[in-house]
N, C-alpha and C positions, 0 to 999 in steps of 0.2 A: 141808684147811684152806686156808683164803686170807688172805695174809698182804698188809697194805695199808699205805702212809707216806702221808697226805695234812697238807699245811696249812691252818692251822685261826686264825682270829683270833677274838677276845674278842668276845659283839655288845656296842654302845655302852651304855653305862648299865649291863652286869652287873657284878659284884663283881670278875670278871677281869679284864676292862675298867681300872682304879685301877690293877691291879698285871700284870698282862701285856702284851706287845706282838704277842705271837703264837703259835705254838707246832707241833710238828711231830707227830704223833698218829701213831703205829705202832698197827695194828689184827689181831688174830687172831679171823677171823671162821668160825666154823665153817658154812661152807655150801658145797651143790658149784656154783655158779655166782658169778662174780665178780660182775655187772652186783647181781647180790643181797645179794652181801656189800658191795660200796660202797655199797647204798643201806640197808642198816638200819648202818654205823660211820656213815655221813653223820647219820643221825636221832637217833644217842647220840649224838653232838660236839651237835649243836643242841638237845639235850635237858641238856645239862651248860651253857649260855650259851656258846657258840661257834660261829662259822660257818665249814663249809668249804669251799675253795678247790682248788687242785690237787690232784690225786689224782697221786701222785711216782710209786707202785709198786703196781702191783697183779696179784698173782699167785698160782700154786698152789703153795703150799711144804709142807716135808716138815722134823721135828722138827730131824734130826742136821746142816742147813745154818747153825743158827743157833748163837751164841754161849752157854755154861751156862745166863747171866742169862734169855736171852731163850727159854731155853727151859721153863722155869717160867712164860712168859706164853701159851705153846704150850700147853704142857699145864693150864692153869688155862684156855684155850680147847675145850680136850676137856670138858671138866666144864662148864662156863658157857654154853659155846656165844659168847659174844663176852669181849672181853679188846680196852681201849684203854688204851694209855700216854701221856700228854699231857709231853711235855719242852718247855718252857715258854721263854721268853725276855724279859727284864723291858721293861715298857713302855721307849721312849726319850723320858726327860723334855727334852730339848731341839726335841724334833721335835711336841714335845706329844700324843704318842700315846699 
């Protein structure tokens, strides 16, 4: 399993876009190569209106390093084969973003 943090912003004009300012995308990609698991989570963030930016962490991880929560997003990556969590942060209406 390869387990991914990348940042992610709204593209302009989506429905995100109104109400998001950005957001941090934790990814459980089930593949044995990383460069393949960034580029199909890269395709579902841009498939949902959002574009990604930084890739924070990308690596080969194993169920029992993660927290309970986050381990229901492991294991519903067994089953799915991909699993994104989008933790969101609201636009900043003074910056007019």
């Amino acid at each position: 399993m390869v387990y991914l943090r990348i940042a992610a912003f709204p593209r302009s004009g989506s429905d995100e876009s109104t109400r998001f300012g950005s957001a941090i995308v934790n990814a459980w990609i089930k593949r044995k190569d990383i460069d393949e698991a960034i580029s199909v989570a890269r395709r579902m963030i841009a498939e949902r209106g959002w574009y990604s930016e930084e890739v924070e962490d990308a690596r080969f991880a194993s169920r029992e390093e993660f927290p309970e929560k986050s381990r229901d997003y492991f294991d519903q990556a067994e089953v799915d084969s991909e699993v994104l969590v989008f933790y969101t942060a609201p636009r900043d209406e003074a910056e007019g973003k």
